[in-house]
Residue frames relative to the residue before (quaternion, step in Angstrom):
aa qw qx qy qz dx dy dz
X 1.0000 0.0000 0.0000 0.0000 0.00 0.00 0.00
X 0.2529 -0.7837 0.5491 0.1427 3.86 -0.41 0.91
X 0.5377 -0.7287 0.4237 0.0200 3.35 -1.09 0.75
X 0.4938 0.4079 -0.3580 0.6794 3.41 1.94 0.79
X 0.7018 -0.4089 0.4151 0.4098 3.44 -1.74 0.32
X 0.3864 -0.7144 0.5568 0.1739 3.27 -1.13 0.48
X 0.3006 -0.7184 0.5365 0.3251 3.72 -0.58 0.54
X 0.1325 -0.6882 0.7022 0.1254 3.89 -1.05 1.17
X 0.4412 -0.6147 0.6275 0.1839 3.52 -0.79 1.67
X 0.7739 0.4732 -0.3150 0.2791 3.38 0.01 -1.11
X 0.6199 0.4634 -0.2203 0.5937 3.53 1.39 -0.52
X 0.6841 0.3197 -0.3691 0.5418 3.58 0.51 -0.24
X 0.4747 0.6006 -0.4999 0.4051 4.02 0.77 -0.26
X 0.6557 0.5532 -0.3371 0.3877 3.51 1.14 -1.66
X 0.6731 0.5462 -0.2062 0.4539 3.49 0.57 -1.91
X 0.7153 0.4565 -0.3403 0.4052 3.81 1.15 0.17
X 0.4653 0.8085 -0.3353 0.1319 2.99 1.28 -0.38
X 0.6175 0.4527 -0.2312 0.6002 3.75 -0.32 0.71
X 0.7845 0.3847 -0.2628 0.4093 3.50 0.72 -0.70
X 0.6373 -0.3863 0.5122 0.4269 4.02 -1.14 -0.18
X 0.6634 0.4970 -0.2733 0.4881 4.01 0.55 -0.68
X 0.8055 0.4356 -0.3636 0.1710 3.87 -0.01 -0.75
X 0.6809 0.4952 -0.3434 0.4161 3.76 1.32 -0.35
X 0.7799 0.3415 -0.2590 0.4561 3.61 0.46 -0.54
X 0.2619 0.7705 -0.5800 0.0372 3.91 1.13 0.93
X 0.1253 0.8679 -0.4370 -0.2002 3.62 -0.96 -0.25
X 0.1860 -0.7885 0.5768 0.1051 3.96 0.24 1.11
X 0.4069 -0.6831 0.5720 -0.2014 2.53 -2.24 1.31
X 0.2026 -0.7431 0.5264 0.3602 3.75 0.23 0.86
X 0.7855 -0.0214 0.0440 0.6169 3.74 0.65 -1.02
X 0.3564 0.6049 -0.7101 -0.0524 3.24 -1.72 0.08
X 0.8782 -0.3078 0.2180 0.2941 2.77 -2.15 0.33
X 0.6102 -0.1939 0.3178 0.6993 3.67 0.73 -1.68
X 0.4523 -0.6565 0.5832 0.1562 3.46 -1.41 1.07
X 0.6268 0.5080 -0.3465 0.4785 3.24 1.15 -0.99
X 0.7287 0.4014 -0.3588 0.4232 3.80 0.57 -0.97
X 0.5213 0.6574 -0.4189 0.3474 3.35 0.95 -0.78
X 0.7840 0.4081 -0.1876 0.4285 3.48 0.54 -2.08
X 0.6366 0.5856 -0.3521 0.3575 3.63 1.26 -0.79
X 0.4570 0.7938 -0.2344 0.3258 3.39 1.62 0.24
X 0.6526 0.5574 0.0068 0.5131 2.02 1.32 -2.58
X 0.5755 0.6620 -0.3811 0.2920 3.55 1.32 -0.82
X 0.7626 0.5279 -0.1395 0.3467 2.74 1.09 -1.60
X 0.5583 0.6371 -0.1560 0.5081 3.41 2.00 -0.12
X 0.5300 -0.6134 0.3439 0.4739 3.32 1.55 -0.08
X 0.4988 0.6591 -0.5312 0.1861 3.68 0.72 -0.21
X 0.6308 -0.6849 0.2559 0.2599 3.39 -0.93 1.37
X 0.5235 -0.5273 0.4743 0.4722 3.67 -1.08 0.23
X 0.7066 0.4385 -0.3693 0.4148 2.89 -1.43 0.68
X 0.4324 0.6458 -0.4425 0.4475 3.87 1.32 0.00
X 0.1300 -0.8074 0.5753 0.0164 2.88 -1.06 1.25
X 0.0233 0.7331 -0.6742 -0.0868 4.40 -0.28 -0.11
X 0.2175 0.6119 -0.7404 0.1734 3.54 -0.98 0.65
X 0.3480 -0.7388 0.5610 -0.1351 3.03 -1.76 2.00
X 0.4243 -0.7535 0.4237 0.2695 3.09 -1.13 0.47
X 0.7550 0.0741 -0.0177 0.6513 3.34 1.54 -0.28
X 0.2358 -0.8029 0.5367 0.1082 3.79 -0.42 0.52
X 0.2343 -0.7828 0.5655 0.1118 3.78 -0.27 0.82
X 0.7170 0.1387 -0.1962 0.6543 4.08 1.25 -0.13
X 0.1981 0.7797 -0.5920 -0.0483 3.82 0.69 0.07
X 0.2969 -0.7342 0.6039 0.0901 4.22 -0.57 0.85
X 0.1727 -0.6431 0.7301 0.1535 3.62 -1.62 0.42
X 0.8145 -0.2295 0.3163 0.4288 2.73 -1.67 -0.78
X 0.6472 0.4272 -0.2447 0.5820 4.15 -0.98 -0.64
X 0.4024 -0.5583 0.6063 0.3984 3.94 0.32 -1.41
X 0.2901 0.7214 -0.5554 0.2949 3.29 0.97 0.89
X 0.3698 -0.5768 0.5527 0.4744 4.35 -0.72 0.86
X 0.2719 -0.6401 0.7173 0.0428 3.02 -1.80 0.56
X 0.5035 -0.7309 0.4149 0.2003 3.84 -0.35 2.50
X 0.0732 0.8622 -0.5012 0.0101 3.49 0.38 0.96
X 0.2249 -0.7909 0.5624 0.0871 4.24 1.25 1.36
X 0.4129 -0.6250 0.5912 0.2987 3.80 -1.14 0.46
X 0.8792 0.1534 0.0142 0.4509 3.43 -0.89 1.00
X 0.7748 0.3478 -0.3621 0.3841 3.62 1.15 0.39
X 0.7576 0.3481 -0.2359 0.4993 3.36 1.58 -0.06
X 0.5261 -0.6698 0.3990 0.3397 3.56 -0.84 -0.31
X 0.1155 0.8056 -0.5734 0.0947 3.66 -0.40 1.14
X 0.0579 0.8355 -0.4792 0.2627 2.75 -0.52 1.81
X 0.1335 0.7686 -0.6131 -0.1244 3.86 -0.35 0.75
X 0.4873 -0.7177 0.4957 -0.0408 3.05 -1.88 -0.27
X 0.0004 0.8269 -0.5560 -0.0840 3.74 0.67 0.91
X 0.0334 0.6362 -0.7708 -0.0082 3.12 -1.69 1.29
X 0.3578 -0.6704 0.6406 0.1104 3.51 -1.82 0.65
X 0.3176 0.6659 -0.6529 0.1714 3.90 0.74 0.91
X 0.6189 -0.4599 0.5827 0.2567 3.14 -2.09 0.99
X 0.5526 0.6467 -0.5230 0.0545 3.65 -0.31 0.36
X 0.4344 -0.7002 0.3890 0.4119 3.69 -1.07 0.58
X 0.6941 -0.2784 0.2812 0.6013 3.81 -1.64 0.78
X 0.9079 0.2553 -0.2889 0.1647 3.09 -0.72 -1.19
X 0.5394 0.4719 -0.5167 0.4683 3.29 0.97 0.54
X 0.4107 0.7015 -0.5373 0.2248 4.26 1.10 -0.79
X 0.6276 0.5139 -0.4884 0.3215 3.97 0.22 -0.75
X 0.5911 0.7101 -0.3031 0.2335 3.71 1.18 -0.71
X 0.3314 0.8176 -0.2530 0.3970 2.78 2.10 -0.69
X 0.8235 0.2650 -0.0676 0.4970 3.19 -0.14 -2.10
X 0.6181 0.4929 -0.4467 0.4188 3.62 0.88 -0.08
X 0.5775 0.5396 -0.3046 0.5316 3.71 1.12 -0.70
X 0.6014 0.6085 -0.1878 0.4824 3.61 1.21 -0.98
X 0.7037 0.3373 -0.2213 0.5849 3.81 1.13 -1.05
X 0.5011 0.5145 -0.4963 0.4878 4.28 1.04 -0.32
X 0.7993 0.4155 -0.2617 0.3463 3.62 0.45 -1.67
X 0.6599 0.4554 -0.3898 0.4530 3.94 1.14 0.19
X 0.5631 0.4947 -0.4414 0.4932 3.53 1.37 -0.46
X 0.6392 0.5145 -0.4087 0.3996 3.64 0.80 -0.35
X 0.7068 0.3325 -0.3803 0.4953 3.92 0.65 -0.59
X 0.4785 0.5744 -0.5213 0.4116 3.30 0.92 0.04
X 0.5718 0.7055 -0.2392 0.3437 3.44 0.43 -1.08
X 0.9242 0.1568 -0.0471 0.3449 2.71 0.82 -1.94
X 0.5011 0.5284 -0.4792 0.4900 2.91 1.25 0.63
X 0.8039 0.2067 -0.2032 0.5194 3.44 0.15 -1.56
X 0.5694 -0.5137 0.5277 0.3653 4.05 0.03 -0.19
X 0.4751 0.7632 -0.3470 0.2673 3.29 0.95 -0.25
X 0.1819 -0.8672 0.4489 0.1150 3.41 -0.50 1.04
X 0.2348 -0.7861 0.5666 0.0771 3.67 0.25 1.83
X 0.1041 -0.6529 0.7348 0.1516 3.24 -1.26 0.19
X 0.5255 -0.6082 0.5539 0.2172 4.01 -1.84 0.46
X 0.1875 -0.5421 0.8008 0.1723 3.53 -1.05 0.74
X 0.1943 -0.7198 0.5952 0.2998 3.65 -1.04 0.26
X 0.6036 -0.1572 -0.7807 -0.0395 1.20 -2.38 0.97
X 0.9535 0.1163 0.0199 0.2774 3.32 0.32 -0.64
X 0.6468 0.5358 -0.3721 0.3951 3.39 0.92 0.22
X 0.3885 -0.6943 0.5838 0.1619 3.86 -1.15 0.77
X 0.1178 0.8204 -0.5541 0.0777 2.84 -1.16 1.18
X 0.2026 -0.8429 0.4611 0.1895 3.79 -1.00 0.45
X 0.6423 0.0490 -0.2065 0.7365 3.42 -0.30 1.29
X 0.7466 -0.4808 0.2228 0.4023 3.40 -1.06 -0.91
X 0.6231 0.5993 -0.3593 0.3514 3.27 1.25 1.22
X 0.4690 -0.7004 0.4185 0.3382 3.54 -0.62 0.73
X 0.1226 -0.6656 0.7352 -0.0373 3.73 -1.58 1.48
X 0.8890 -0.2616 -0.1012 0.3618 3.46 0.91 0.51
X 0.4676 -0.7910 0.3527 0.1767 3.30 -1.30 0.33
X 0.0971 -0.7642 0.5897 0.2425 3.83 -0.50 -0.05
X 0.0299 -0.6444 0.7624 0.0513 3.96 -1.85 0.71
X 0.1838 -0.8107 0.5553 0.0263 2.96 -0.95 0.92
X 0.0082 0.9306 -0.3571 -0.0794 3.65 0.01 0.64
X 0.1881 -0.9399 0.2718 0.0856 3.69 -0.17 0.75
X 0.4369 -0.6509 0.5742 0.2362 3.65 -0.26 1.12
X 0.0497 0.8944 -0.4406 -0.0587 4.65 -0.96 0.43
X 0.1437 0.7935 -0.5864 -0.0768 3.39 -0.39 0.39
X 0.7672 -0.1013 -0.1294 0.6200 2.89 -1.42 1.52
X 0.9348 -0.1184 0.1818 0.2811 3.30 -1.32 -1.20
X 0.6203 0.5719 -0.2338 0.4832 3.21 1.66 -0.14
X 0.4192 -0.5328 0.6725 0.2968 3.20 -1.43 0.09
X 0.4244 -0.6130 0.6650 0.0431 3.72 -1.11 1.56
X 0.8047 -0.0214 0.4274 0.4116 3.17 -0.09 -1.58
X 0.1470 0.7364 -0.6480 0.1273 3.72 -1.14 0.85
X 0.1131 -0.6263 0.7389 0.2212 3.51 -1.35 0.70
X 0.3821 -0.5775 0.6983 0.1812 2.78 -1.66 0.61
X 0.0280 0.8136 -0.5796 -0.0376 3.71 -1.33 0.72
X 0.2776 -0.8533 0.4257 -0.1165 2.65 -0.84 1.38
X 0.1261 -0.8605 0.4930 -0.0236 4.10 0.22 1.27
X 0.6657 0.6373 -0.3871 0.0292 3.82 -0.72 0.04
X 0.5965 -0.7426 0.2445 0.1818 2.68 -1.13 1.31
X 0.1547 -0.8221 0.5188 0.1763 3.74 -0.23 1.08
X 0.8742 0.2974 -0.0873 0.3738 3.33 -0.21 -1.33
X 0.3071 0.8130 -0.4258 0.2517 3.63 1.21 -0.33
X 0.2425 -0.7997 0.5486 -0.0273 3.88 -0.41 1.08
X 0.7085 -0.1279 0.0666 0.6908 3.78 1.16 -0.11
X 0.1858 -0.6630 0.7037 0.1754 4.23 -1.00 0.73
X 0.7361 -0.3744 0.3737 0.4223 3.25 -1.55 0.41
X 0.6270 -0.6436 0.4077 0.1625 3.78 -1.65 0.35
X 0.4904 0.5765 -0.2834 0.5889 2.87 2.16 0.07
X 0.8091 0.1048 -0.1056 0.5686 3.62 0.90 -0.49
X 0.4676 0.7403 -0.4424 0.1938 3.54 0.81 0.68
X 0.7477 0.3879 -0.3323 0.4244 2.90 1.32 0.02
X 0.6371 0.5487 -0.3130 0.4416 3.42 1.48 1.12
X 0.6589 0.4380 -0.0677 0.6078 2.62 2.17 -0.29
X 0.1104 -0.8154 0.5598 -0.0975 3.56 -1.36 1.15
X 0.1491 -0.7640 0.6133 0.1337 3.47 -0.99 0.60
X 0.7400 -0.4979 0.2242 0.3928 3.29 -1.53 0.35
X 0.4856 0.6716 -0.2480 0.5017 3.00 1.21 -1.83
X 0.8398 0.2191 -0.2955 0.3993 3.71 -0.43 -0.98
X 0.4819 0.5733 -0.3761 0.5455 4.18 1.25 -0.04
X 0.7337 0.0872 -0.2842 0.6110 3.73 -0.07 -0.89
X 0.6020 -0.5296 0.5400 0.2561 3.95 -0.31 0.05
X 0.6136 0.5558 -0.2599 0.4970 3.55 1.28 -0.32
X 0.2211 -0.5501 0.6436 0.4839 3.88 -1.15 -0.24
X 0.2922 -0.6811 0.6691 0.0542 3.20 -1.91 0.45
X 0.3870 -0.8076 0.3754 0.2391 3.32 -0.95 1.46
X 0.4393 -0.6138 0.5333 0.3819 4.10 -0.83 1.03
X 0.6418 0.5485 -0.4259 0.3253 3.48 0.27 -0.60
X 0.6696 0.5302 -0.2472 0.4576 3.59 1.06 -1.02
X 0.5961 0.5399 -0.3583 0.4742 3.58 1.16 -0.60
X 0.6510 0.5706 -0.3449 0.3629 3.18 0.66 -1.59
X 0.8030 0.2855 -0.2362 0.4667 3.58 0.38 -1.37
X 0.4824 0.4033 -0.5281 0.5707 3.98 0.67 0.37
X 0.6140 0.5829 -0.4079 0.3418 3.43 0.07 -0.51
X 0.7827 0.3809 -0.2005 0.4496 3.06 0.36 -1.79
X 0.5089 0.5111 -0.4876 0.4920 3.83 1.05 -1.12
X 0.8065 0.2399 -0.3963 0.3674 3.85 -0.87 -0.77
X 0.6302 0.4983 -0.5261 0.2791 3.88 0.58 -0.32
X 0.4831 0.7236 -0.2959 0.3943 3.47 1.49 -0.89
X 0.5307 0.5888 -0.2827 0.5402 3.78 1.25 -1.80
X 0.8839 0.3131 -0.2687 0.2203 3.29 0.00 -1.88
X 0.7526 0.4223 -0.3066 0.4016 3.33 1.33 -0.43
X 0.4267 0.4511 -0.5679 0.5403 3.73 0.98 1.10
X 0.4866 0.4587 -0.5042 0.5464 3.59 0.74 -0.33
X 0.7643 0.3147 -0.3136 0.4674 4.14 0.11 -0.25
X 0.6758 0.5449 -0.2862 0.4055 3.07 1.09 -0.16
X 0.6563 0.5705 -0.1751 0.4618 3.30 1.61 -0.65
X 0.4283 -0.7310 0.3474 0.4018 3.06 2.09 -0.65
X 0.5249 0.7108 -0.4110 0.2242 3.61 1.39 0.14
X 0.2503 -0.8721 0.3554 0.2245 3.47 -0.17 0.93
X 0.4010 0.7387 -0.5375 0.0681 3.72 0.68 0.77
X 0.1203 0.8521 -0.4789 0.1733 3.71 2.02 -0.13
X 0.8099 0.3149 -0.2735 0.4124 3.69 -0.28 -1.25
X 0.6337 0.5997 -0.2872 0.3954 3.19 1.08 -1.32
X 0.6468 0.5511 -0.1271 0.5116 3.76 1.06 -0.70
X 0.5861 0.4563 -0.3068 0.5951 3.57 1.27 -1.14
X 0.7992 0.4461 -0.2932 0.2761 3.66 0.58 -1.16
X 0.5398 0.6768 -0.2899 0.4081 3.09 1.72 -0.11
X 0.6636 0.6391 0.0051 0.3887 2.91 1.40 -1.44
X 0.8070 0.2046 0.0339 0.5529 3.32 2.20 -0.85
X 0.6204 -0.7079 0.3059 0.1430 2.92 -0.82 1.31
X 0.8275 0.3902 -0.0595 0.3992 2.56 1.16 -1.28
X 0.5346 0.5608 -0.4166 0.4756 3.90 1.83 0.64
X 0.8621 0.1416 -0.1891 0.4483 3.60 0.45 0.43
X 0.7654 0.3811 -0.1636 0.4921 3.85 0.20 1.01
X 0.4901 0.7443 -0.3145 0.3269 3.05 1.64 -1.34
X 0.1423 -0.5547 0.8031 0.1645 4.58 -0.64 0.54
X 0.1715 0.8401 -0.4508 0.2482 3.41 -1.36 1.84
X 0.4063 -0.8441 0.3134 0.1555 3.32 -0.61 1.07
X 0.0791 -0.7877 0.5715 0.2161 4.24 0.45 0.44
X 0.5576 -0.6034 0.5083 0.2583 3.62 -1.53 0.38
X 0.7641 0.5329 0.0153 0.3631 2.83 1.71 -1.54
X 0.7322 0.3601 -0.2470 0.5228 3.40 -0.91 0.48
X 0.4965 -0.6356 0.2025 0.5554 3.60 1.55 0.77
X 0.5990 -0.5875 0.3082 0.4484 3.84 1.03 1.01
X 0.1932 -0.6493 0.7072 -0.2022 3.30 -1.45 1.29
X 0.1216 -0.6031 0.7830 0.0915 3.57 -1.38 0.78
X 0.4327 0.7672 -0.4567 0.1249 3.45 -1.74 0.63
X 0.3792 -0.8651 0.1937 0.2652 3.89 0.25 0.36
X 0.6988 -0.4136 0.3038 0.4983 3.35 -1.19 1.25
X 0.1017 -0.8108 0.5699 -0.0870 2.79 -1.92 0.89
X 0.4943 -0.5175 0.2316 0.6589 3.34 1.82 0.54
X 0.3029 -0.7344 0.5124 0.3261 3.09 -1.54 -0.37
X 0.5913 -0.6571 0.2931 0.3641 3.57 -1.31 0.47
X 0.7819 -0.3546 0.2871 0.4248 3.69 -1.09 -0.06
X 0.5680 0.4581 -0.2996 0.6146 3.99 1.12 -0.39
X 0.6036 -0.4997 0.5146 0.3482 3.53 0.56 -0.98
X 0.6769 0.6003 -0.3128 0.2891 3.28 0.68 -0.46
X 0.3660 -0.8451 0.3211 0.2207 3.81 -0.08 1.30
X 0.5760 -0.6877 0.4189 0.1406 3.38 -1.06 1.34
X 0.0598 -0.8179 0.5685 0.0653 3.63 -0.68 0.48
X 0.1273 -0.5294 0.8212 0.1708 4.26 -1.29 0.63
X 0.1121 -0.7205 0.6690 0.1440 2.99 -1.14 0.76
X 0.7611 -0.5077 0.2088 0.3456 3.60 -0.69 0.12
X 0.4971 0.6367 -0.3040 0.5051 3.27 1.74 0.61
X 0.3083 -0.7040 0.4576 0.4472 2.81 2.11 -1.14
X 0.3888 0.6559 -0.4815 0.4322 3.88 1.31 0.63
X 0.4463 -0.6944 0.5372 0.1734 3.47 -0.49 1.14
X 0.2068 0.7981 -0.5630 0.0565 3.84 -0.57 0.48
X 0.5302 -0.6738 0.5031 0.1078 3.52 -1.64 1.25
X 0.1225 -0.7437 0.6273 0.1960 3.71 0.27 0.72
X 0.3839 -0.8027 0.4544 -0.0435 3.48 -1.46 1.08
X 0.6703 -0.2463 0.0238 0.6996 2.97 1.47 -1.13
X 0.9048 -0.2331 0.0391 0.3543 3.32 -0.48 1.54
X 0.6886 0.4857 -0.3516 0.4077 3.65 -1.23 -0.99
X 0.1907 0.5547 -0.7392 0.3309 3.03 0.10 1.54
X 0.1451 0.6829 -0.7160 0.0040 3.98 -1.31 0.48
X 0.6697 -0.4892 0.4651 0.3097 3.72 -1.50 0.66
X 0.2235 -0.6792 0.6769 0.1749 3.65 -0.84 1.03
């Protein structure tokens, strides 16, 4: 008998109803990565709307390929197979639509006001409780196919000593434990909203993300890229992709992430 909530499939199937998320759910005591696992299953025909979420990941991956602390039974690892028509250059919208629909179950459950590192990572105050990878299946110009992945830490009581002092779980913010099951289905409900909102073609996505983050318009910042630059948020562009003045006053497109606070 294990000593964390249990996920009841059969209750969270219910709490899905109506949405893209509630028939194809399938939990895992352990595995390797959910994302690699389901990004498999993608490639096998498994339907949109597959879901795999684990109690414990033994390879769990971020962004860059960084491992992702995947404790048994204290965080949420969850991915997601969706099948939207959309072209590449719209695919970053994803993980941005992906980082609105986790600050919201965050919210609602714990009150907790996350804020976004873009593109993807969640964070309270100035530490990270979780992460999102998004991986995409292409033809020609299109997106095929894309899990969404989805990391955060809920119930965690102390993180390893290598990243404790950048890192935070809910549980150790509201002072309370917090139920995975409740995230999951808040979670999944707004990710479901945010991606018929892309589907429908409404374009308030950036306009919302920038609202929603600190860190797209004002932000004093370091980039990895472009042999690294310091300099400060500058909105973001029509794909999504976040603008940088750097300290020359050279405008620059961040590409693939590694943005941290100077």
């Amino acid at each position: 008998m294990c000593d964390w909530e249990e996920f009841d499939l059969s209750t969270i199937r219910r709490a899905l109803t109506g949405t893209r998320f509630g028939r194809h759910l399938q939990h895992f005591a352990s595995v390797g990565s959910t994302n690699t696992l389901l990004f498999a299953a993608g490639a096998e025909g498994a339907p949109e709307g597959t879901v795999y979420v684990a109690d414990e990941q033994t390879a769990g991956r971020g962004r860059g390929g960084h491992e992702w602390h995947s404790a048994a039974g204290d965080g949420l690892y969850v991915s997601a197979l969706i099948r939207l028509q959309l072209p590449l250059q719209q695919a970053l919208l994803v993980s941005l639509a992906a980082g609105l629909a986790a600050q919201q179950a965050i919210r609602e459950v714990t009150a907790l006001n996350a804020d976004i590192r873009w593109p993807n990572d969640i964070l309270i105050g100035s530490r990270k409780c979780g992460g999102i990878l998004v991986e995409s299946a292409v033809e020609g110009e299109t997106m095929r196919y894309a899990v969404i992945g989805i990391g955060i830490n809920i119930n965690h009581v102390a993180l390893p000593a290598d990243i404790a002092g950048i890192a935070t779980s809910l549980r150790i913010e509201a002072g309370h434990t917090i139920s995975r099951m409740r995230v999951l289905i808040d979670l999944l409900r707004a990710l479901d909203l945010e991606l018929t909102r892309l589907e429908e073609g409404r374009n308030d996505l950036l306009d919302r993300f920038a609202a929603a983050s600190t860190w797209v318009r004002g932000k004093r910042v370091r980039v990895s890229e472009a042999g690294g630059y310091t300099g400060v948020t500058d909105g973001i562009d029509p794909h999504g992709f976040l603008q940088v003045t750097d300290d020359d006053g050279v405008r620059h497109k961040v590409l693939s992430g590694g943005v941290r606070e100077a």
